[in-house]
Backbone as numpy.savetxt, mean C-alpha at the origin, in Angstrom:
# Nx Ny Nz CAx CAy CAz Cx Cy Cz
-14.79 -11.50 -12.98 -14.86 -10.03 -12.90 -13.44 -9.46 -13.06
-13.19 -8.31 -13.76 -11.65 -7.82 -14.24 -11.10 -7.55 -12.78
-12.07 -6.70 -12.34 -11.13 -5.95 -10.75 -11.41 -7.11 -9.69
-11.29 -8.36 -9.95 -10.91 -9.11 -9.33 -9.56 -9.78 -10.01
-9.36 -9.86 -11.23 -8.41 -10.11 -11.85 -7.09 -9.71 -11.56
-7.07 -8.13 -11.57 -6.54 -7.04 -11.33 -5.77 -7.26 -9.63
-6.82 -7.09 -8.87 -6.27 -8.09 -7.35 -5.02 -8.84 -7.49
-5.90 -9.82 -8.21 -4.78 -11.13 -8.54 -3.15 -10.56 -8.76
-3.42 -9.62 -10.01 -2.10 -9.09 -10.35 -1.42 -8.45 -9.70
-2.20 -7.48 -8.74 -1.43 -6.22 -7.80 -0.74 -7.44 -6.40
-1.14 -8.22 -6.63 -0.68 -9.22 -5.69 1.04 -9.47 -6.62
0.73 -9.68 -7.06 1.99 -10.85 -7.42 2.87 -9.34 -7.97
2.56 -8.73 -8.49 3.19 -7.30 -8.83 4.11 -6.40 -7.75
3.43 -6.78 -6.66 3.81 -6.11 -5.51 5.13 -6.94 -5.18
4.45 -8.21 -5.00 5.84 -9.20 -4.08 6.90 -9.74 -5.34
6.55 -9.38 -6.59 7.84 -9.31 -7.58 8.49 -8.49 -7.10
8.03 -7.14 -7.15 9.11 -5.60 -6.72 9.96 -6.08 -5.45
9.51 -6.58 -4.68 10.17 -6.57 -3.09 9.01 -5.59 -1.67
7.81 -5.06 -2.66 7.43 -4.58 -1.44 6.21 -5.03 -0.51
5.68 -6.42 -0.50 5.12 -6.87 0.07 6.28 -8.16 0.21
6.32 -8.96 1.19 6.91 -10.01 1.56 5.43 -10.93 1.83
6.06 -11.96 1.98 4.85 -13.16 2.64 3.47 -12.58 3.73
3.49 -11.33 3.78 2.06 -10.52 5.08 1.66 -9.56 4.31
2.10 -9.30 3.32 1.49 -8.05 2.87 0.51 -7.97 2.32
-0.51 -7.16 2.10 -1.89 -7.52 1.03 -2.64 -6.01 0.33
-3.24 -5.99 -0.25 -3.78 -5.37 -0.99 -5.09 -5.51 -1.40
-6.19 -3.97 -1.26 -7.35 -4.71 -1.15 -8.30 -3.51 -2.68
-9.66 -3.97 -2.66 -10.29 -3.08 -3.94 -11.72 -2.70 -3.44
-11.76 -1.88 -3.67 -13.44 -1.75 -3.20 -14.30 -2.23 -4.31
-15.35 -3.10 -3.59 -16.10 -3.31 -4.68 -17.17 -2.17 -5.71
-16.95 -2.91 -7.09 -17.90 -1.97 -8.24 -18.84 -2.12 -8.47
-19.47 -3.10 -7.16 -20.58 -3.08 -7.28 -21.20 -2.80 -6.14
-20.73 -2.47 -4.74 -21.31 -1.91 -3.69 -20.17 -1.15 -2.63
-20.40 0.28 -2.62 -18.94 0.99 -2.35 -18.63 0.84 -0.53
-19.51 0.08 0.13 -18.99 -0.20 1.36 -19.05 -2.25 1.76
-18.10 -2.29 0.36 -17.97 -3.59 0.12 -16.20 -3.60 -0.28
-15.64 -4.50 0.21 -13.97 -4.42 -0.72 -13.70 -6.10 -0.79
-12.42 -6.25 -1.51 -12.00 -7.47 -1.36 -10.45 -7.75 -1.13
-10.51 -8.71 -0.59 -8.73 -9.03 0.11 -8.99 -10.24 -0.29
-7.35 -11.09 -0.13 -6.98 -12.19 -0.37 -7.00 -12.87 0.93
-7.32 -14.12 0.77 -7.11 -14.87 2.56 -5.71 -14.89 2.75
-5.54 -14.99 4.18 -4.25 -15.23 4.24 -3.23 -16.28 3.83
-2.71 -15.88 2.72 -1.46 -16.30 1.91 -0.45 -15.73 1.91
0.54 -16.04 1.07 1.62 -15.74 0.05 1.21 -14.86 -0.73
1.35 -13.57 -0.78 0.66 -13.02 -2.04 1.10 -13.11 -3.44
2.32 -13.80 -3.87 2.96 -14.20 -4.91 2.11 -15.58 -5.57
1.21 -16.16 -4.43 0.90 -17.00 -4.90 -1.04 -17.25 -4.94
-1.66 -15.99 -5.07 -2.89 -15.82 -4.98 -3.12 -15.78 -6.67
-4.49 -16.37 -6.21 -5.38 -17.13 -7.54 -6.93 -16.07 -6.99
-7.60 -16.41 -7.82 -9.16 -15.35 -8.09 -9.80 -16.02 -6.79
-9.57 -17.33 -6.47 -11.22 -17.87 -5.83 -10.18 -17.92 -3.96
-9.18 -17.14 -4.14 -8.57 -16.68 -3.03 -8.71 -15.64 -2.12
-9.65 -14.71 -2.74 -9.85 -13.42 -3.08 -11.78 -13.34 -2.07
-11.92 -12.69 -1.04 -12.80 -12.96 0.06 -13.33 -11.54 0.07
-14.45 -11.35 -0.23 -15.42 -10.12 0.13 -15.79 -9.81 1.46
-15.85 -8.49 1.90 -15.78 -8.39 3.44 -16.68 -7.06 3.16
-17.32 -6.80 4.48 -18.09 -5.25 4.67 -17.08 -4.41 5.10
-17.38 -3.23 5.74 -16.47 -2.31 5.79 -16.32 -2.27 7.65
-16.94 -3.39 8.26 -15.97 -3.75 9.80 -15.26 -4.36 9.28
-15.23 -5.19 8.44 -14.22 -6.15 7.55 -14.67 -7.86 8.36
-15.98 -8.04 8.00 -16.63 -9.51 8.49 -16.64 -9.88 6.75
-16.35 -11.06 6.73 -16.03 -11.31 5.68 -17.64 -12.36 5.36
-18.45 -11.99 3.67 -19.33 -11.92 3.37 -19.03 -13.55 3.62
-18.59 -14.35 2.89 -18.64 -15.64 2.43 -17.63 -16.41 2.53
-16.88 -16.35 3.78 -15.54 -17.01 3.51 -15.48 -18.10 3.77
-16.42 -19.19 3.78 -16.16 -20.81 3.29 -15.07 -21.10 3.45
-14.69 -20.83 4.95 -13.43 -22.29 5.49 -12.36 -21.45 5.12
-12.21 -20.33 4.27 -10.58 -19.44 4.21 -10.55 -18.58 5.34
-9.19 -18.19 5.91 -9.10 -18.07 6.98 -8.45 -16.36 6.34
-9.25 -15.09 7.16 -8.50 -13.73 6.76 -7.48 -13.75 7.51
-6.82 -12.37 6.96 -5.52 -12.19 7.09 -6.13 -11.19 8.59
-5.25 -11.00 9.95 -5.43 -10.71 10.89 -5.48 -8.85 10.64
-4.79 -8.13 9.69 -4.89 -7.19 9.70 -5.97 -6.35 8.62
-7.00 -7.03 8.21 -7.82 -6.43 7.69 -8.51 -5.11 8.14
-8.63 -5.03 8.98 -9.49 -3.89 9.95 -8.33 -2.19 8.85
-7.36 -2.71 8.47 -6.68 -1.70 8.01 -7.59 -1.57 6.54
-7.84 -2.03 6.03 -8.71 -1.50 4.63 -10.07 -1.40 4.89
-10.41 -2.07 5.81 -12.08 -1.36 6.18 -12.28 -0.06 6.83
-11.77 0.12 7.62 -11.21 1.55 7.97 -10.65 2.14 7.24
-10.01 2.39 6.02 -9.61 3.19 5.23 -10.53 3.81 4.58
-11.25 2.83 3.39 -12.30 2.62 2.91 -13.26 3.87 3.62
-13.80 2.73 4.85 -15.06 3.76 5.50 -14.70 5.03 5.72
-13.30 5.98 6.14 -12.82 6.87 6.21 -12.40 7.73 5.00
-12.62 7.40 3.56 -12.13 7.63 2.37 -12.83 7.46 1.29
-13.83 7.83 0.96 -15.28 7.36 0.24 -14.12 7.17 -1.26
-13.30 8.34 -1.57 -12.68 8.49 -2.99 -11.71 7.47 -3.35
-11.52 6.58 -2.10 -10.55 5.83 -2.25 -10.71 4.32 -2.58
-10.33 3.57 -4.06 -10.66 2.52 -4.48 -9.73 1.47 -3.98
-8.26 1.34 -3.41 -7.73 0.75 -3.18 -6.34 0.78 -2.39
-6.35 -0.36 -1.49 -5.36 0.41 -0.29 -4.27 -0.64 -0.17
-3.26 -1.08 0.15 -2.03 -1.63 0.21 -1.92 -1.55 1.09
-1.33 -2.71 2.33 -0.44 -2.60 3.50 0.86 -3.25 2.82
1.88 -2.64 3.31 3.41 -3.62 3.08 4.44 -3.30 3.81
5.57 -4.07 4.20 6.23 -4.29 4.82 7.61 -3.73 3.85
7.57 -2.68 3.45 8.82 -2.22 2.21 9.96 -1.73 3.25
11.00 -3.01 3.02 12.16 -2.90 3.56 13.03 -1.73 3.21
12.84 -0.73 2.48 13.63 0.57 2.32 12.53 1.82 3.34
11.33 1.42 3.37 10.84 2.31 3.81 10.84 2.68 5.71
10.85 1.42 6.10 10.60 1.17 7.44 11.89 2.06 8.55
13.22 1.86 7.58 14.03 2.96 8.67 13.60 4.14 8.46
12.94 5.16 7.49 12.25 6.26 7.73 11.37 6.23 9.24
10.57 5.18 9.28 9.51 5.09 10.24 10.06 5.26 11.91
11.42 4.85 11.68 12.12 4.86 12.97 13.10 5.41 13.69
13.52 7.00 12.46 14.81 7.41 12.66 14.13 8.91 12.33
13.06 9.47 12.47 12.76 10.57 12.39 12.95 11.72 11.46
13.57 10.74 10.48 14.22 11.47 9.11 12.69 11.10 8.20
12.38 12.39 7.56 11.51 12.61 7.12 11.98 12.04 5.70
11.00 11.32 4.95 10.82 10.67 3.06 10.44 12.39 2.77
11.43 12.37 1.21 11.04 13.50 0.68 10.96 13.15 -0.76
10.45 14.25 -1.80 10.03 13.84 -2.79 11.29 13.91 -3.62
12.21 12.79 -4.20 13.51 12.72 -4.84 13.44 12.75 -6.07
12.42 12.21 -6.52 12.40 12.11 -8.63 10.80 11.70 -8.49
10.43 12.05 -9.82 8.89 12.63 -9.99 8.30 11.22 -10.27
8.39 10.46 -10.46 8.10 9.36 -9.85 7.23 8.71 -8.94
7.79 9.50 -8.04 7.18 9.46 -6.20 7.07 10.83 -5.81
6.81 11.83 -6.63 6.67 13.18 -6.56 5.11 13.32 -5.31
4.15 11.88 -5.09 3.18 12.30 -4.53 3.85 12.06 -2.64
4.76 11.54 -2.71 5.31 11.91 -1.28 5.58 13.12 -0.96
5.50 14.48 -1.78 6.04 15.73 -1.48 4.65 16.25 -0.95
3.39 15.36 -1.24 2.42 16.13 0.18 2.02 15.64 1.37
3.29 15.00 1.44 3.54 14.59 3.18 2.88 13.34 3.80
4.03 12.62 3.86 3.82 11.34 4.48 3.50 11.20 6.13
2.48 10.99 6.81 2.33 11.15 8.26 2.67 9.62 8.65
3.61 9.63 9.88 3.93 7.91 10.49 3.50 7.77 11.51
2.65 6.43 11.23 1.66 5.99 12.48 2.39 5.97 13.60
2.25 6.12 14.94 2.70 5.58 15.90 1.61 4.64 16.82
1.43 3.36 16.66 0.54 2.91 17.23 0.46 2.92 18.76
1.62 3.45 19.15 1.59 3.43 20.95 0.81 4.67 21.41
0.03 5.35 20.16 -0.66 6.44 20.78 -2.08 6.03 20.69
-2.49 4.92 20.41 -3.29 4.20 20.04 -3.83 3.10 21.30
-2.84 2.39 21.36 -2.81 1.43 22.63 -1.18 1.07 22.45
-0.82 0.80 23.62 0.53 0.43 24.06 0.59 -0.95 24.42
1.81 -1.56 24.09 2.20 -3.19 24.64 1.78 -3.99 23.22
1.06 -3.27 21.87 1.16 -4.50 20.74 2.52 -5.01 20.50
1.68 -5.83 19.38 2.39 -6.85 18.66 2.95 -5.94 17.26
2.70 -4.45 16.98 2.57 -3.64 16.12 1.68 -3.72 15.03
0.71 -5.28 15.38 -0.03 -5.30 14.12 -1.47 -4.46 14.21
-2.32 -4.70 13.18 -3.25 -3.44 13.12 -4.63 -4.46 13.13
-4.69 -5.37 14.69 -5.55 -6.43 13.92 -7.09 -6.16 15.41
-7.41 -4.68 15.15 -9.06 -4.72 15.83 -8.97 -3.68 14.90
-10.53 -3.20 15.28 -10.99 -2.51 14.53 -10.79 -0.81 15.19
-10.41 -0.74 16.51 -9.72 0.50 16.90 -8.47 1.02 16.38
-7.64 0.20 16.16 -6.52 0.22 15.83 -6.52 0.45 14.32
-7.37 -0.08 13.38 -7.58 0.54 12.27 -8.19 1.85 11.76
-8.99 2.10 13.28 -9.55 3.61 12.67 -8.56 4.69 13.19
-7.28 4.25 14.37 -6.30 5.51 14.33 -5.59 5.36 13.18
-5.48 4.36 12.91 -4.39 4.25 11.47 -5.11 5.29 10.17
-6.48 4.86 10.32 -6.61 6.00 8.88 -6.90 7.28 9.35
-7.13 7.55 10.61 -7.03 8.72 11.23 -5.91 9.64 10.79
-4.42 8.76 11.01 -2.76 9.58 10.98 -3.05 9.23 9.42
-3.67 8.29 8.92 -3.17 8.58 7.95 -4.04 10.14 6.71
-5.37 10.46 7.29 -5.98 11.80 7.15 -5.99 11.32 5.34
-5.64 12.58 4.94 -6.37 12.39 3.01 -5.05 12.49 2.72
-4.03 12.16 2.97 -2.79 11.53 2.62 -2.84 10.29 1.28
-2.11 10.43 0.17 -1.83 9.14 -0.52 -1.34 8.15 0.24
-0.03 7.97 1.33 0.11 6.97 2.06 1.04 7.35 3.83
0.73 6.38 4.35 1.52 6.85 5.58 2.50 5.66 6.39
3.79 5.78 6.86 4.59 5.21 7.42 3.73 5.07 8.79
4.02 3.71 8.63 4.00 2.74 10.37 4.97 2.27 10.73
5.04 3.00 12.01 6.60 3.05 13.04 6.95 1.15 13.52
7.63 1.16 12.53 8.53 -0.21 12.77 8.10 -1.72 12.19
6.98 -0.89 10.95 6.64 -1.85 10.11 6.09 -2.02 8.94
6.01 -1.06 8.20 5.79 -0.49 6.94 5.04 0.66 6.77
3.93 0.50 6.04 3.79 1.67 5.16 1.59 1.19 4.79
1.05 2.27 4.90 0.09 2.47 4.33 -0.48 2.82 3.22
-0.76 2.34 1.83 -0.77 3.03 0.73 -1.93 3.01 0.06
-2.39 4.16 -0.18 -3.91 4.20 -1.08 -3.84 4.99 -2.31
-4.85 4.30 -3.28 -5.18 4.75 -4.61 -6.44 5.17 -5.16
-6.81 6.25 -5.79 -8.26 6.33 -6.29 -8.71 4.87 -7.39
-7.80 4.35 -8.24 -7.35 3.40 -8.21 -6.81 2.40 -8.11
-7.11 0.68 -8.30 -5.99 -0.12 -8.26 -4.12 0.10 -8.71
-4.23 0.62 -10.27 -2.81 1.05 -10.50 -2.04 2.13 -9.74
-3.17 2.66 -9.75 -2.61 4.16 -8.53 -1.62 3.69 -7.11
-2.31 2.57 -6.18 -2.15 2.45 -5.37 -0.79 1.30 -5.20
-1.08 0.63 -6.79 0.20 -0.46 -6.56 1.83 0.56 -7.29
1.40 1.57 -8.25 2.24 2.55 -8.56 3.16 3.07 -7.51
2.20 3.63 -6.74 2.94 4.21 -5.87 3.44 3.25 -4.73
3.44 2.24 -4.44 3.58 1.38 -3.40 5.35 1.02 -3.87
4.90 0.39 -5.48 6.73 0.30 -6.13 7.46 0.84 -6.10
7.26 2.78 -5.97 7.97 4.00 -6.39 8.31 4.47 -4.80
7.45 3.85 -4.03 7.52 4.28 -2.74 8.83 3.89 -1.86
9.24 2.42 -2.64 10.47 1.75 -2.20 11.33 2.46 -2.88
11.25 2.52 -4.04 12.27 2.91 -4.91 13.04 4.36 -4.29
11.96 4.99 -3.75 12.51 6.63 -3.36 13.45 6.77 -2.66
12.56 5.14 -1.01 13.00 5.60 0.24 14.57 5.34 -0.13
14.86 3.72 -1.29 16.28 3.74 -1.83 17.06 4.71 -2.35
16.56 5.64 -2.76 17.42 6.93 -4.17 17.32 7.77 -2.67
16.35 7.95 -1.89 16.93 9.20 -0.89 17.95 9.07 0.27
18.01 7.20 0.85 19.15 7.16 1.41 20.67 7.24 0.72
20.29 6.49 -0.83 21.98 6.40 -1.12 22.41 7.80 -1.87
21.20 8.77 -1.83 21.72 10.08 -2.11 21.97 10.48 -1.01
21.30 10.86 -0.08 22.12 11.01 1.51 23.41 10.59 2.37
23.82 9.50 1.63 25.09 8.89 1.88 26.21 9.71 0.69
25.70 9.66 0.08 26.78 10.21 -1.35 27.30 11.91 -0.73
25.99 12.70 -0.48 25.84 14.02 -0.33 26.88 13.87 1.35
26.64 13.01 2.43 27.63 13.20 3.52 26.41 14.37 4.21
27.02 14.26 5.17 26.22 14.80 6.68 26.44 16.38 6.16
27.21 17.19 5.43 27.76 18.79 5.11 27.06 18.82 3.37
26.61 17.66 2.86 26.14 18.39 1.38 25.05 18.48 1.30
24.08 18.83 -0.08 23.31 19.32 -0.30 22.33 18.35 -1.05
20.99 18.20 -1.10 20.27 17.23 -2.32 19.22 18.40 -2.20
18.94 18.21 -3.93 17.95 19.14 -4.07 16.73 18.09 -4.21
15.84 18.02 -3.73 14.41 17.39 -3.63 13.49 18.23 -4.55
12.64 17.73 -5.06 11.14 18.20 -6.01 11.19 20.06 -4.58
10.53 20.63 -5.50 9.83 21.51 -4.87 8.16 21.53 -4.67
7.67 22.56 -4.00 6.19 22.58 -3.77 5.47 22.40 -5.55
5.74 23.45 -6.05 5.01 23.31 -7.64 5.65 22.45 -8.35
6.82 21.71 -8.16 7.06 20.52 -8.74 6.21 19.66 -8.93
6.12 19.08 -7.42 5.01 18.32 -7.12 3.91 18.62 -7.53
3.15 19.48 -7.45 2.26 19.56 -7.14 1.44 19.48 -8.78
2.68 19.35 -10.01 2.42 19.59 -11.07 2.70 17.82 -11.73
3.32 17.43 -10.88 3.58 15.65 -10.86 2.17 14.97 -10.65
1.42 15.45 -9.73 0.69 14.24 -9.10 -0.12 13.79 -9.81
-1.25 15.18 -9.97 -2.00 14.65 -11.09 -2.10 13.84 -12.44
-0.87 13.75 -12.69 -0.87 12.86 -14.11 -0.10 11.32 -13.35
0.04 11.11 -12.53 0.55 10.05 -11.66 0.25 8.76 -11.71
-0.63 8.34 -12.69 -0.99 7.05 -12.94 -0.54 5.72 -13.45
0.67 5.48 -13.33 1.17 4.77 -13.86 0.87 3.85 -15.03
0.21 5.01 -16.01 -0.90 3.78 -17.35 0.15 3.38 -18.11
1.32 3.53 -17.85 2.04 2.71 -18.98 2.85 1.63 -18.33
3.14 1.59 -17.37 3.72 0.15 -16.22 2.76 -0.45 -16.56
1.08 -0.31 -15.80 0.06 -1.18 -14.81 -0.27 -2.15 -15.96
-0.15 -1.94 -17.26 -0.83 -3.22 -18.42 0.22 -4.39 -18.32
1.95 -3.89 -18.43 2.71 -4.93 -18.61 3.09 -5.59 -17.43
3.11 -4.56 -16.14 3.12 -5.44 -14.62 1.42 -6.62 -14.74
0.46 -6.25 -14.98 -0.72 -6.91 -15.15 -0.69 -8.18 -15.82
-0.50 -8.25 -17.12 0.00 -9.36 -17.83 1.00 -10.14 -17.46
2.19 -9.99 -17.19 2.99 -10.42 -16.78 2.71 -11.39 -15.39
2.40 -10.91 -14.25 1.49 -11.55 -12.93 0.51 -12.54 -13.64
-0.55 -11.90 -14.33 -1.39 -13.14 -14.30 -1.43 -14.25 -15.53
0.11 -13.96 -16.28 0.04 -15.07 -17.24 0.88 -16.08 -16.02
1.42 -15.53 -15.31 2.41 -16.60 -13.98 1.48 -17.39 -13.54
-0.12 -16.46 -13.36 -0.99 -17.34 -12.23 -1.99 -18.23 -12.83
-1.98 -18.36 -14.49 -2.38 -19.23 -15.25 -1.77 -20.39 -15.55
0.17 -20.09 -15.65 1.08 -21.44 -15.99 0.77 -22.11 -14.61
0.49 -21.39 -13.30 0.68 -21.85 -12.18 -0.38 -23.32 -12.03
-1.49 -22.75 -12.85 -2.93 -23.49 -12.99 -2.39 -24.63 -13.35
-1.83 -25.17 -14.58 -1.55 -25.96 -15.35 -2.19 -26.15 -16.71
């Protein structure tokens, strides 16, 4: 099936860029039953293959998983999902540019059109309003429905002290913005450093944005990031 293919790629696409590390994952709703999705078991996501790739309902009980073991934070895309009928695909990651936003109260703004869909406001989880004393991970199914709660009809939302939430009406959508998402939180600190605590950065405006988003699809990246990933996960085959 392609949008299982596709998986494959947004996997290895992601942890090329830098914004999933070894926990991160990425999931698709299925096209053939819309309170159906699929995730990878817990791996490497650099190193996921098709028959890696585990169908789950939308508590996130996984249909058929024959001895693969899920990843502990699933409850975050079944809860999205069930909270987001429009939404085909969701990203958790651990994007090391993004996470000091999450913790320093300095708001992500929209820097180059790019990532112009951060200019309609990124909300950051705080899971201690949720339950207090975790591990920060998002691994019951309460804890996944405040997460898509803060995260409301938002494209994506910061989690305080550990990444980032990201959703797409599509697969490219969602891995688009996940790449651009790092890229920003980078261009808005080392413009903030340049500009000094007394200067000025001019950020997108309201109709900037708002004239960005819609064409936001990254259709001219998502074919050569695509190819590229899964000719890797074919040499990988032998």
């Amino acid at each position: 099936m392609k949008e299982l293919e596709d998986l494959v790629a947004a996997y290895r696409v992601l942890a090329e860029y830098g914004v999933i590390d070894a926990y991160g994952h990425v999931s698709v709703r299925s096209p053939r039953d819309p309170n159906r999705y699929y995730l990878a078991r817990a791996i490497a996501p650099e190193r996921v293959q098709v028959e890696d790739l585990i169908e789950y309902d939308l508590d996130s009980r996984p249909i058929d998983e024959n001895g693969r073991e899920s990843v502990r934070e699933r409850f975050i895309h079944g809860e999205v999902f069930r909270s987001r009928p429009e939404v085909m695909a969701v990203v958790h990651n651990h994007s090391p540019s993004v996470v000091p936003f999450s913790v320093t109260g300095v708001p992500m703004r929209p820097i180059f059109h790019m990532a112009a869909f951060i200019g309609e406001g990124l909300p950051n989880f705080e899971i201690r309003d949720a339950q207090k004393g975790t591990d920060l991970l998002v691994k019951t199914p309460q804890l996944g429905k405040a997460l898509a709660k803060s995260l409301g009809p938002k494209p994506a939302a910061l989690m305080r002290g550990h990444g980032a939430v990201v959703v797409g009406e599509n697969l490219p959508r969602a891995v688009g913005r996940s790449v651009y998402l790092e890229l920003s939180a980078r261009m808005q600190m080392q413009a903030m450093l340049l500009a000094g605590e007394k200067g000025n950065i001019t950020y997108m405006d309201d109709a900037e944005v708002k004239a960005s988003v819609p064409v936001q699809n990254y259709n001219r990246a998502w074919p050569v990031w695509r190819e590229k990933a899964l000719a890797r996960a074919k040499a990988e085959r032998g």
